[in-house]
C-alpha positions, 0 to 999 in steps of 0.5 A: 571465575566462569569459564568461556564456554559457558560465557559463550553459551550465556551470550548465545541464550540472550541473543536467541530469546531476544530474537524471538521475542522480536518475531512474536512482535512482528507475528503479532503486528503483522497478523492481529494488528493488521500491520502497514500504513494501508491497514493490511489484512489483520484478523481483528480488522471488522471492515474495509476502510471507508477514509483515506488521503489520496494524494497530496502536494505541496503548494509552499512551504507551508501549505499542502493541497490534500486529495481525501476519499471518503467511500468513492466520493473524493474532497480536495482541501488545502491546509497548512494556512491560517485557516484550513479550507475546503476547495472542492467537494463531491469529486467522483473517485476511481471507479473499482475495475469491473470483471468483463461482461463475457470471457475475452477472446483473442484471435489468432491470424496466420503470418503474412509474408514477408515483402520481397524489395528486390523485386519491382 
């Protein structure tokens, strides 16, 4: 009968090699496959991603109205429905943020002072 500190020591070893093979998992995930809903920044990743669901709601309880952006160009399609149907097209997305023409400078003013109202 194995005595209890190499039990201990039996226990410790599978708990520790479990725990590392959880982390190779989520290194791999997080750093080759790019991890997240979004995408992430993986290194197999080859480009930016073009297709993605903006925004959705619900109408009932069944049906969904979905905002989807293709490139900068968004559509507006219901679903759920006995038939899935298109309700606008060609709706322009957001406009990525520009960087500013010139270097923004604010100015500096001196401090007024204050009122005095015990005087009239």
């Amino acid at each position: 009968m194995p005595d209890t500190n190499s039990i201990i020591l039996a226990v410790a070893a599978f708990l520790f090699v479990i725990a590392l093979v959880a982390l190779a998992a989520w290194a791999f995930k997080a750093f080759v496959m790019g991890g997240g809903r979004s995408g992430g920044s993986g290194f197999l990743r080859q480009r930016d991603r073009r297709l993605g669901v903006v925004e959705t709601a619900s109408v009932d309880g069944r049906r969904k109205l979905m905002l989807v952006r293709r490139d900068d160009v968004e559509h507006l399609i219901m679903t759920g429905g006995p038939v899935d149907v298109l309700i606008e097209t060609g709706i322009h997305g957001r406009r990525h943020l520009e960087p500013p023409l010139e270097d923004v400078i604010i100015a500096r003013s001196d401090t007024r002072p204050a009122p005095d109202f015990g005087k009239s």
